[in-house]
C-alpha positions in Angstrom: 74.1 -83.6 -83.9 71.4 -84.6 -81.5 71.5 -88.1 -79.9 69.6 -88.4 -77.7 66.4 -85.9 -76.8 65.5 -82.7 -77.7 67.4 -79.5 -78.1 66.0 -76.2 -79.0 69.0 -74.1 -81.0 69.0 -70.1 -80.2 70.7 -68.1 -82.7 71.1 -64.8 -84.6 70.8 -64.1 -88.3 70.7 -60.9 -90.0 69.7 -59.3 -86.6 67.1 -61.0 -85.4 66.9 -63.8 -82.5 65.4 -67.3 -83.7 65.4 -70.7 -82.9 65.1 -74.0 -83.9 64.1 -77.3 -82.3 66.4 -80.2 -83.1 65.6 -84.0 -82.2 67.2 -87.4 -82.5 69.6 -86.8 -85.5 69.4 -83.6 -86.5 72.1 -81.3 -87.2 72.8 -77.6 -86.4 75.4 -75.9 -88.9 76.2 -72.6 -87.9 78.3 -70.3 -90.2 81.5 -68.2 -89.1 80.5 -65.9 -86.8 76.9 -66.8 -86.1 75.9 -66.3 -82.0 74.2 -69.4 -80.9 73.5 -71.5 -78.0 71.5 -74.7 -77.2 68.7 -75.2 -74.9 68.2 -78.7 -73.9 64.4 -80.2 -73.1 64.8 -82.1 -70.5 67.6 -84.4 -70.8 69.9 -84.6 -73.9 72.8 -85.7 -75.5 74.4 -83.8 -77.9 77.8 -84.4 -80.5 79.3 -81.4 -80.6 82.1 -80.2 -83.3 84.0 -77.1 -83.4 87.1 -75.1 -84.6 89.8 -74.8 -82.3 89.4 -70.7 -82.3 85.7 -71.4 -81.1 84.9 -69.6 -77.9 
């Protein structure tokens, strides 16, 4: 969840490479096994949750 800023979500689904831009409360759900990674603009402040297996 974003809380503070802006975050633009990479990530890839059914073999392609897209993204997302999150602001100020908006939540990124990936499923098991999805690739992604977060790309701040500028500064941000993000609440991150994962499994314990996550790498």
């Amino acid at each position: 969840m974003v809380l503070d800023g802006k975050v633009t979500m990479h990530y890839k689904q059914n073999g392609k490479q897209l993204s997302k831009r999150l602001e100020i409360g908006h939540i990124f759900q990936a499923s098991i096994g999805t690739k992604h990674y977060g790309d701040p603009i500028g500064e941000a402040r993000v609440f991150v949750i994962e499994q314990q297996s996550s790498v």
